[in-house]
N, C-alpha and C positions, 0 to 999 in steps of 0.2 A: 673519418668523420661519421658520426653515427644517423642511421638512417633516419628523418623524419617521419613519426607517427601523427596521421592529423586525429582529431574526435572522431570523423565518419567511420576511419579506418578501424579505431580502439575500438569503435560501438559495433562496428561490422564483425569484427574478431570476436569478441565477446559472446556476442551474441550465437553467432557459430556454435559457441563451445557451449553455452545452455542448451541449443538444439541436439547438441549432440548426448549431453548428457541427460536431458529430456526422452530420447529415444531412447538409450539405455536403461533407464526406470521403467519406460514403459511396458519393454521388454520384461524384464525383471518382475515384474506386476503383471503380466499375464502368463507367465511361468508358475509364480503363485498362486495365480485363479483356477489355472489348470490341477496343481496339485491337489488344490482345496476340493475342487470340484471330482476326482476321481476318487478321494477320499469319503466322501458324500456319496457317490455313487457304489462304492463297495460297503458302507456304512447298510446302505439300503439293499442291498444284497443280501443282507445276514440277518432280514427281519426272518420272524418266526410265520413260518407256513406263508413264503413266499411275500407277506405284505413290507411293506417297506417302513420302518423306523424311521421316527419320528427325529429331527438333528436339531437339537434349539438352536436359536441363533442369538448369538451374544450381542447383535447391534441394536439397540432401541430407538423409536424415533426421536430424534434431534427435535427439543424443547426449543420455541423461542427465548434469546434470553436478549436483554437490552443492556446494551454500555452509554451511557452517558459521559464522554472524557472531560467532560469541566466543570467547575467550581461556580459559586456565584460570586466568589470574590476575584477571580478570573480575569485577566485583561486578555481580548482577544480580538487580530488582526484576521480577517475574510478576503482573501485573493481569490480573483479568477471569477467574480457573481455573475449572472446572469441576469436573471429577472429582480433577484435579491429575494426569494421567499425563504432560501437556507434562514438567511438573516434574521426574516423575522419570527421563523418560527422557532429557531434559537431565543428570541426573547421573550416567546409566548411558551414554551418550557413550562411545565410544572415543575419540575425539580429546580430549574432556574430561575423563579418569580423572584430572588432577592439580586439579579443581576443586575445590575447600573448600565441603563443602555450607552449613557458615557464610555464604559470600558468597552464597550463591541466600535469597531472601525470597519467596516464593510468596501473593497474596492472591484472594480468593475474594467477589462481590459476596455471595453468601449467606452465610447464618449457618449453624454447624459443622450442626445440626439437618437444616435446609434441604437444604445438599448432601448431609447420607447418604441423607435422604430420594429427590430426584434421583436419586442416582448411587449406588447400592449398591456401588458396588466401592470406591467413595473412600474407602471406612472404613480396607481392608487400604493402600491406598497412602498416604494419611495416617499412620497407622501408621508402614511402613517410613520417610519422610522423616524424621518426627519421632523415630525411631533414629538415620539419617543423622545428622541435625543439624541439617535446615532449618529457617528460620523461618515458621512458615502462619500468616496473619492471615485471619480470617472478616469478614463482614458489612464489606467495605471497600467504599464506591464509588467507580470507577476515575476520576471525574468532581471528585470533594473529596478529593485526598490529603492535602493539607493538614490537614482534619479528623480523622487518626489519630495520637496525641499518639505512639506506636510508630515512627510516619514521621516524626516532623517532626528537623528538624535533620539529616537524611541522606543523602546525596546515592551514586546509583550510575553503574557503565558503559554498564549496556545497561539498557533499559526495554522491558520486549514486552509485548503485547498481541495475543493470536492471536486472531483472524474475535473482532472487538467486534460485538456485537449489544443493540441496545434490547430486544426478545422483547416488543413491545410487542401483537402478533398483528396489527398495523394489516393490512386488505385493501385500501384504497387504495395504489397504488403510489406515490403520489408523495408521500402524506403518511410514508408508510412510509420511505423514503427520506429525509426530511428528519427525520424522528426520531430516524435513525442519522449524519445529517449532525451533528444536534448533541449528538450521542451522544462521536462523534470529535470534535467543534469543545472541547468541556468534557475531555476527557480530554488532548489537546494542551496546552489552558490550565493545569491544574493538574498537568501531568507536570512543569512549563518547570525551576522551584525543585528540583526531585532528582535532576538533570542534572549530574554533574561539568564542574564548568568546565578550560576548555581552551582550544586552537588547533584548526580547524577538521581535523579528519580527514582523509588523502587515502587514493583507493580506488586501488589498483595492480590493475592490469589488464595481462594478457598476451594479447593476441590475435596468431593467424597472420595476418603481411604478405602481399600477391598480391606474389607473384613476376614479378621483371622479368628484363630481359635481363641486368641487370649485378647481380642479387639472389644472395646465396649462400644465402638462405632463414633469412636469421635472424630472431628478433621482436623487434618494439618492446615495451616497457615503460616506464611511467612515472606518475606521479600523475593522477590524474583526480577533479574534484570534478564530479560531474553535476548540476547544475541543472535539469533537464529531464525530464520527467517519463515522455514519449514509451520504448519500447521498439527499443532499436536492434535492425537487420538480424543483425548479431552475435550479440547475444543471444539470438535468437528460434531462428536456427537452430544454436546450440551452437559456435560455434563460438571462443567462449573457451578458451585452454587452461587456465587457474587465475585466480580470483579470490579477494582475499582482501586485510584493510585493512592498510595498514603498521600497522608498530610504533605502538602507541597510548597509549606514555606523554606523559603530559601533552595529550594530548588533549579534548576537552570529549566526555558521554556522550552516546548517541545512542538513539532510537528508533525499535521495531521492531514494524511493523505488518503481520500478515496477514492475508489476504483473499481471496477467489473473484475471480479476475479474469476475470469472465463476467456477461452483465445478470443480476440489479438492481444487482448490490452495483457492477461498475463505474463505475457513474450514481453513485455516493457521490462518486465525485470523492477520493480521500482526498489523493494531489498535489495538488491545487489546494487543496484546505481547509488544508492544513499550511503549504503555500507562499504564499498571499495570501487569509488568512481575511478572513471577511465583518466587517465594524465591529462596534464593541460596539451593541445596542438603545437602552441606555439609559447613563445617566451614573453609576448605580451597577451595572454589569456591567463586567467585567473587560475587558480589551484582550485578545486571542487572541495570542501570538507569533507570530512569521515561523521558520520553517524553512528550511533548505536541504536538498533530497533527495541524499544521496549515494550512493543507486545501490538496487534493484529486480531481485530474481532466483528464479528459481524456486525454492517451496516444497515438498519431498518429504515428504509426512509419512512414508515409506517410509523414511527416514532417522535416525526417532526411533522403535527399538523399541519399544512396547507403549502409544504416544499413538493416544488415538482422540479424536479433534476429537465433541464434543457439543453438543448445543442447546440453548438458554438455558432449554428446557423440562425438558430431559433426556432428550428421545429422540436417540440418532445421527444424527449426520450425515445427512440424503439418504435414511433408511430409507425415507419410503414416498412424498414430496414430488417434484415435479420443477425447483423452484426450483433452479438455480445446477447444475445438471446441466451437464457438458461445461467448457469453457477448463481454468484450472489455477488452481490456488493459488499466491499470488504474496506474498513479504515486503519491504516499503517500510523504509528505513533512512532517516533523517531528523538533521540536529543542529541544536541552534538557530542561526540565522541571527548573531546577536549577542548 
Protein backbone atom coordinates (compact mmCIF):
# COMPACT_ATOMS: atom_id res chain seq x y z
CA UNK A 1 0.00 0.00 0.00
CA UNK A 2 1.44 3.19 -0.98
CA UNK A 3 2.57 5.52 1.69
CA UNK A 4 0.16 8.60 2.53
CA UNK A 5 1.52 12.10 1.52
CA UNK A 6 -0.65 14.66 3.40
CA UNK A 7 -0.36 18.92 1.94
CA UNK A 8 1.72 19.67 5.31
CA UNK A 9 4.12 17.08 4.36
CA UNK A 10 4.10 17.93 0.05
CA UNK A 11 4.46 21.65 1.33
CA UNK A 12 7.27 20.71 3.82
CA UNK A 13 9.22 18.80 1.23
CA UNK A 14 8.90 21.33 -1.30
CA UNK A 15 9.79 23.67 0.36
CA UNK A 16 13.04 21.96 1.58
CA UNK A 17 14.16 21.68 -2.00
CA UNK A 18 13.68 25.62 -2.82
CA UNK A 19 15.95 26.12 0.33
CA UNK A 20 18.15 24.13 -0.80
CA UNK A 21 18.37 25.31 -4.28
CA UNK A 22 18.19 28.74 -2.94
CA UNK A 23 21.55 28.18 -1.15
CA UNK A 24 23.10 26.91 -4.16
CA UNK A 25 22.49 30.07 -6.33
CA UNK A 26 23.52 31.96 -3.80
CA UNK A 27 26.61 30.29 -3.67
CA UNK A 28 26.89 30.51 -7.15
CA UNK A 29 26.26 34.45 -7.16
CA UNK A 30 28.84 35.07 -4.81
CA UNK A 31 31.43 33.07 -6.65
CA UNK A 32 30.59 35.53 -9.52
CA UNK A 33 30.85 38.56 -7.35
CA UNK A 34 34.13 37.45 -6.32
CA UNK A 35 35.34 36.79 -9.94
CA UNK A 36 33.87 40.11 -11.04
CA UNK A 37 35.37 41.87 -8.32
CA UNK A 38 39.05 40.55 -8.81
CA UNK A 39 38.76 41.34 -12.35
CA UNK A 40 38.06 45.04 -11.25
CA UNK A 41 40.75 45.00 -9.10
CA UNK A 42 43.58 43.80 -11.56
CA UNK A 43 41.63 46.12 -14.28
CA UNK A 44 42.73 48.90 -11.78
CA UNK A 45 46.03 47.69 -11.38
CA UNK A 46 47.13 48.27 -15.02
CA UNK A 47 46.05 52.02 -14.92
CA UNK A 48 48.85 54.25 -16.25
CA UNK A 49 51.37 55.57 -13.49
CA UNK A 50 49.82 53.75 -10.80
CA UNK A 51 46.09 55.49 -10.94
CA UNK A 52 43.38 53.23 -11.44
CA UNK A 53 41.02 53.01 -14.62
CA UNK A 54 38.07 54.04 -14.80
CA UNK A 55 35.48 50.32 -15.39
CA UNK A 56 31.97 51.72 -16.75
CA UNK A 57 29.28 49.94 -15.33
CA UNK A 58 26.69 48.49 -17.68
CA UNK A 59 23.83 48.81 -14.91
CA UNK A 60 21.69 52.08 -15.10
CA UNK A 61 19.30 53.13 -12.82
CA UNK A 62 15.93 51.16 -12.99
CA UNK A 63 13.28 53.85 -14.41
CA UNK A 64 9.89 53.70 -12.74
CA UNK A 65 7.63 52.10 -15.12
CA UNK A 66 3.73 51.37 -14.52
CA UNK A 67 1.59 48.32 -15.54
CA UNK A 68 -1.92 48.84 -15.43
CA UNK A 69 -3.34 44.92 -15.91
CA UNK A 70 -6.96 45.87 -16.96
CA UNK A 71 -9.25 47.06 -19.43
CA UNK A 72 -12.29 49.29 -18.84
CA UNK A 73 -14.25 46.78 -20.41
CA UNK A 74 -13.11 44.49 -17.86
CA UNK A 75 -15.29 42.43 -15.35
CA UNK A 76 -13.42 42.18 -12.16
CA UNK A 77 -13.83 40.09 -8.93
CA UNK A 78 -11.60 41.82 -5.50
CA UNK A 79 -11.07 38.93 -2.82
CA UNK A 80 -9.40 39.25 0.45
CA UNK A 81 -10.34 43.71 0.95
CA UNK A 82 -9.63 45.20 3.64
CA UNK A 83 -10.71 48.67 4.25
CA UNK A 84 -11.70 48.51 0.33
CA UNK A 85 -9.48 51.56 -0.96
CA UNK A 86 -7.83 49.07 -3.57
CA UNK A 87 -11.43 49.19 -4.85
CA UNK A 88 -11.95 52.50 -5.08
CA UNK A 89 -9.15 53.62 -6.22
CA UNK A 90 -9.27 51.21 -9.07
CA UNK A 91 -12.42 53.13 -9.96
CA UNK A 92 -10.99 56.58 -9.56
CA UNK A 93 -8.11 55.32 -12.23
CA UNK A 94 -7.49 57.57 -14.92
CA UNK A 95 -6.81 55.10 -17.45
CA UNK A 96 -9.99 53.37 -16.14
CA UNK A 97 -12.67 56.35 -16.09
CA UNK A 98 -14.64 54.24 -18.76
CA UNK A 99 -15.03 51.35 -16.19
CA UNK A 100 -18.64 50.34 -15.12
CA UNK A 101 -18.45 50.23 -11.55
CA UNK A 102 -21.26 47.46 -12.12
CA UNK A 103 -18.32 45.13 -13.55
CA UNK A 104 -16.05 45.60 -10.26
CA UNK A 105 -17.52 43.08 -7.17
CA UNK A 106 -15.40 43.77 -4.22
CA UNK A 107 -15.44 40.99 -1.21
CA UNK A 108 -14.10 41.17 2.11
CA UNK A 109 -13.19 37.86 4.44
CA UNK A 110 -14.86 39.94 7.38
CA UNK A 111 -18.13 40.70 8.12
CA UNK A 112 -19.51 44.38 7.33
CA UNK A 113 -19.18 44.69 11.49
CA UNK A 114 -15.73 43.32 11.69
CA UNK A 115 -14.31 45.56 9.03
CA UNK A 116 -15.61 49.09 10.39
CA UNK A 117 -14.48 47.87 13.50
CA UNK A 118 -10.66 47.24 11.88
CA UNK A 119 -10.74 49.93 9.63
CA UNK A 120 -12.66 53.08 10.60
CA UNK A 121 -12.46 54.82 7.35
CA UNK A 122 -14.01 51.82 5.47
CA UNK A 123 -17.41 53.14 6.56
CA UNK A 124 -17.02 56.50 4.37
CA UNK A 125 -15.37 54.44 1.40
CA UNK A 126 -17.99 51.71 1.45
CA UNK A 127 -20.28 54.27 1.23
CA UNK A 128 -19.04 56.14 -1.81
CA UNK A 129 -18.88 52.49 -3.78
CA UNK A 130 -22.13 51.52 -2.87
CA UNK A 131 -23.20 55.22 -4.53
CA UNK A 132 -20.82 54.16 -7.52
CA UNK A 133 -22.64 51.14 -7.94
CA UNK A 134 -20.39 48.35 -6.87
CA UNK A 135 -21.10 45.31 -5.53
CA UNK A 136 -19.42 44.57 -1.77
CA UNK A 137 -19.83 41.19 -0.46
CA UNK A 138 -18.84 40.60 3.43
CA UNK A 139 -17.89 37.57 5.41
CA UNK A 140 -16.53 35.86 1.91
CA UNK A 141 -13.69 33.28 2.28
CA UNK A 142 -11.28 33.77 -0.52
CA UNK A 143 -10.57 29.94 -0.13
CA UNK A 144 -14.82 28.50 -0.75
CA UNK A 145 -15.98 30.87 -3.39
CA UNK A 146 -18.02 28.48 -4.51
CA UNK A 147 -19.96 28.57 -1.01
CA UNK A 148 -21.61 32.31 -1.97
CA UNK A 149 -24.84 31.46 -3.62
CA UNK A 150 -24.10 35.71 -4.95
CA UNK A 151 -20.97 34.04 -6.84
CA UNK A 152 -22.05 31.01 -8.09
CA UNK A 153 -22.74 30.72 -11.89
CA UNK A 154 -20.30 33.85 -12.54
CA UNK A 155 -17.56 33.99 -14.14
CA UNK A 156 -15.11 37.30 -14.49
CA UNK A 157 -11.77 38.84 -16.44
CA UNK A 158 -9.50 39.61 -13.78
CA UNK A 159 -9.44 37.94 -10.30
CA UNK A 160 -6.95 39.87 -7.78
CA UNK A 161 -6.09 39.17 -4.61
CA UNK A 162 -3.65 41.87 -3.18
CA UNK A 163 -0.63 40.58 -0.30
CA UNK A 164 -3.22 37.35 0.82
CA UNK A 165 -2.32 36.85 4.24
CA UNK A 166 -3.59 33.79 6.78
CA UNK A 167 -3.03 36.59 10.13
CA UNK A 168 -2.74 33.48 11.73
CA UNK A 169 0.18 35.44 14.15
CA UNK A 170 2.26 31.97 13.78
CA UNK A 171 6.01 32.80 15.27
CA UNK A 172 7.50 29.94 13.72
CA UNK A 173 8.64 30.86 10.40
CA UNK A 174 8.26 27.92 8.66
CA UNK A 175 4.94 26.97 10.01
CA UNK A 176 3.98 30.50 9.17
CA UNK A 177 4.93 30.12 5.87
CA UNK A 178 3.11 26.98 5.16
CA UNK A 179 -0.14 28.39 6.49
CA UNK A 180 -0.03 31.04 3.88
CA UNK A 181 1.21 28.36 1.43
CA UNK A 182 -2.19 26.74 1.83
CA UNK A 183 -3.74 29.87 2.22
CA UNK A 184 -2.74 30.44 -1.73
CA UNK A 185 -2.86 26.63 -2.67
CA UNK A 186 -7.09 26.98 -1.59
CA UNK A 187 -7.73 30.26 -2.93
CA UNK A 188 -6.01 28.97 -6.56
CA UNK A 189 -8.45 25.92 -6.14
CA UNK A 190 -11.51 27.58 -5.76
CA UNK A 191 -10.69 30.76 -8.06
CA UNK A 192 -10.35 27.94 -11.21
CA UNK A 193 -14.63 27.76 -11.84
CA UNK A 194 -14.97 32.11 -12.10
CA UNK A 195 -12.39 32.21 -14.71
CA UNK A 196 -13.78 33.23 -18.07
CA UNK A 197 -13.05 30.62 -20.46
CA UNK A 198 -10.77 31.38 -23.44
CA UNK A 199 -7.65 31.05 -25.58
CA UNK A 200 -4.59 31.46 -23.69
CA UNK A 201 -3.50 35.33 -23.51
CA UNK A 202 -0.35 36.69 -25.07
CA UNK A 203 1.72 39.29 -23.38
CA UNK A 204 3.11 41.96 -26.03
CA UNK A 205 6.32 43.24 -24.90
CA UNK A 206 8.30 46.00 -26.36
CA UNK A 207 11.92 46.01 -25.28
CA UNK A 208 14.93 48.02 -26.82
CA UNK A 209 17.13 45.84 -29.33
CA UNK A 210 21.30 46.34 -28.64
CA UNK A 211 22.31 47.88 -31.57
CA UNK A 212 24.56 46.34 -34.25
CA UNK A 213 26.30 47.59 -37.05
CA UNK A 214 23.72 47.00 -39.52
CA UNK A 215 20.79 47.98 -36.80
CA UNK A 216 18.72 51.22 -37.54
CA UNK A 217 17.50 50.96 -33.81
CA UNK A 218 14.34 49.59 -34.21
CA UNK A 219 12.24 47.31 -31.66
CA UNK A 220 11.22 43.89 -31.69
CA UNK A 221 7.58 43.12 -30.59
CA UNK A 222 5.71 40.21 -30.46
CA UNK A 223 3.74 37.77 -28.19
CA UNK A 224 5.30 36.29 -25.36
CA UNK A 225 3.55 33.61 -22.97
CA UNK A 226 6.13 33.27 -20.00
CA UNK A 227 6.21 30.28 -18.33
CA UNK A 228 8.85 30.98 -16.04
CA UNK A 229 8.85 32.34 -13.12
CA UNK A 230 12.44 33.75 -12.90
CA UNK A 231 12.89 37.75 -13.31
CA UNK A 232 14.45 38.69 -16.39
CA UNK A 233 17.62 41.22 -16.76
CA UNK A 234 14.98 43.40 -18.63
CA UNK A 235 12.76 43.70 -16.28
CA UNK A 236 14.79 44.23 -13.31
CA UNK A 237 16.42 47.17 -14.68
CA UNK A 238 13.53 48.99 -16.55
CA UNK A 239 14.21 48.57 -19.50
CA UNK A 240 10.90 47.78 -21.20
CA UNK A 241 9.51 50.34 -23.09
CA UNK A 242 5.64 49.52 -22.72
CA UNK A 243 3.90 46.39 -21.50
CA UNK A 244 0.74 45.58 -21.76
CA UNK A 245 -1.69 42.34 -22.87
CA UNK A 246 -3.16 42.17 -26.40
CA UNK A 247 -6.49 42.54 -27.34
CA UNK A 248 -8.33 40.21 -24.79
CA UNK A 249 -11.39 39.17 -26.52
CA UNK A 250 -12.13 35.82 -26.24
CA UNK A 251 -9.51 35.22 -24.16
CA UNK A 252 -9.76 32.97 -20.81
CA UNK A 253 -9.59 35.35 -17.38
CA UNK A 254 -6.65 35.51 -15.40
CA UNK A 255 -5.30 35.91 -11.99
CA UNK A 256 -3.70 38.49 -10.09
CA UNK A 257 -1.64 38.05 -7.22
CA UNK A 258 0.33 40.59 -4.99
CA UNK A 259 2.99 40.28 -2.84
CA UNK A 260 6.37 41.47 -1.02
CA UNK A 261 8.92 40.05 -3.09
CA UNK A 262 11.36 40.07 -0.11
CA UNK A 263 11.87 37.02 2.59
CA UNK A 264 9.46 35.55 4.09
CA UNK A 265 6.78 36.11 1.86
CA UNK A 266 9.18 35.05 -1.25
CA UNK A 267 9.87 31.56 0.49
CA UNK A 268 5.86 31.22 -0.27
CA UNK A 269 6.84 30.21 -3.63
CA UNK A 270 3.54 31.54 -5.18
CA UNK A 271 5.04 30.55 -9.09
CA UNK A 272 5.70 27.32 -8.17
CA UNK A 273 2.31 26.67 -6.07
CA UNK A 274 0.15 28.06 -8.97
CA UNK A 275 2.50 26.30 -11.59
CA UNK A 276 2.83 22.66 -10.15
CA UNK A 277 0.86 22.36 -6.96
CA UNK A 278 1.54 19.83 -4.39
CA UNK A 279 -1.16 16.49 -4.85
CA UNK A 280 -4.32 16.47 -3.19
CA UNK A 281 -3.77 14.75 0.92
CA UNK A 282 -6.44 12.84 0.72
CA UNK A 283 -9.18 11.36 -1.77
CA UNK A 284 -11.74 13.52 -0.80
CA UNK A 285 -9.70 16.90 -1.27
CA UNK A 286 -9.84 18.60 -4.34
CA UNK A 287 -7.10 18.38 -7.27
CA UNK A 288 -5.32 22.11 -7.23
CA UNK A 289 -5.21 23.34 -11.10
CA UNK A 290 -1.96 24.00 -13.04
CA UNK A 291 -1.47 27.55 -14.11
CA UNK A 292 0.55 29.09 -16.50
CA UNK A 293 2.35 32.38 -15.35
CA UNK A 294 2.10 35.11 -18.04
CA UNK A 295 4.30 37.62 -16.78
CA UNK A 296 5.26 39.49 -13.04
CA UNK A 297 5.86 43.33 -12.90
CA UNK A 298 6.23 45.76 -10.53
CA UNK A 299 3.62 46.78 -8.17
CA UNK A 300 3.43 50.85 -7.41
CA UNK A 301 0.90 51.34 -4.98
CA UNK A 302 1.88 55.07 -5.85
CA UNK A 303 -0.10 54.37 -8.72
CA UNK A 304 -3.56 53.85 -7.00
CA UNK A 305 -4.56 57.25 -5.37
CA UNK A 306 -5.66 56.96 -1.90
CA UNK A 307 -4.95 52.71 -1.48
CA UNK A 308 -3.21 51.96 1.68
CA UNK A 309 -2.31 48.21 1.83
CA UNK A 310 -3.41 47.03 5.60
CA UNK A 311 -3.01 44.12 7.86
CA UNK A 312 -5.13 41.25 8.41
CA UNK A 313 -5.11 42.81 12.02
CA UNK A 314 -5.83 46.36 10.97
CA UNK A 315 -2.86 47.96 11.66
CA UNK A 316 -0.74 49.47 8.41
CA UNK A 317 1.41 48.14 6.50
CA UNK A 318 5.12 48.15 8.22
CA UNK A 319 3.97 50.59 10.97
CA UNK A 320 5.98 49.48 13.71
CA UNK A 321 7.19 45.65 12.35
CA UNK A 322 10.27 45.09 10.38
CA UNK A 323 9.04 41.98 8.48
CA UNK A 324 9.15 42.45 4.68
CA UNK A 325 11.15 45.79 5.03
CA UNK A 326 13.20 46.48 1.73
CA UNK A 327 12.57 44.50 -2.07
CA UNK A 328 9.33 45.71 -3.73
CA UNK A 329 6.00 44.77 -4.29
CA UNK A 330 5.47 42.64 -7.14
CA UNK A 331 1.94 41.42 -8.99
CA UNK A 332 1.93 37.71 -10.57
CA UNK A 333 -0.60 37.19 -13.46
CA UNK A 334 -1.60 33.67 -13.99
CA UNK A 335 -4.36 31.80 -16.40
CA UNK A 336 -5.28 28.46 -16.17
CA UNK A 337 -3.17 26.08 -17.83
CA UNK A 338 -6.23 24.07 -19.44
Amino acid sequence: MAKKITLKAALSSQQARFKRNAKSKKAEEASQRSQKQNAVDAAKGKGKEGKATTVPSKITKARKRSTIPFRASDTILLVGEGNFSFTLALLSHPALQYLPAQNVTATAYDSEDECFEKYPEAHAIVEELKKKGAQLLFSIDATALEKCKLLKGRKWDRIVFNFPHAGKGITDQDRNILSNQVLILGFLRSVGPFLVQGTIPAITVRRKKKKSANDSGSEDEGPIVDDDDSISEDEELGTEESQSLSKRDGTRGTVLVTLRNVHPYSEWNLPKLAKNPPPPSSLSEKTNPHYLQLRSFVFNRSDWAGYEHRMTKGEPAHGTGKTGQGGEDRMWEFCLKE
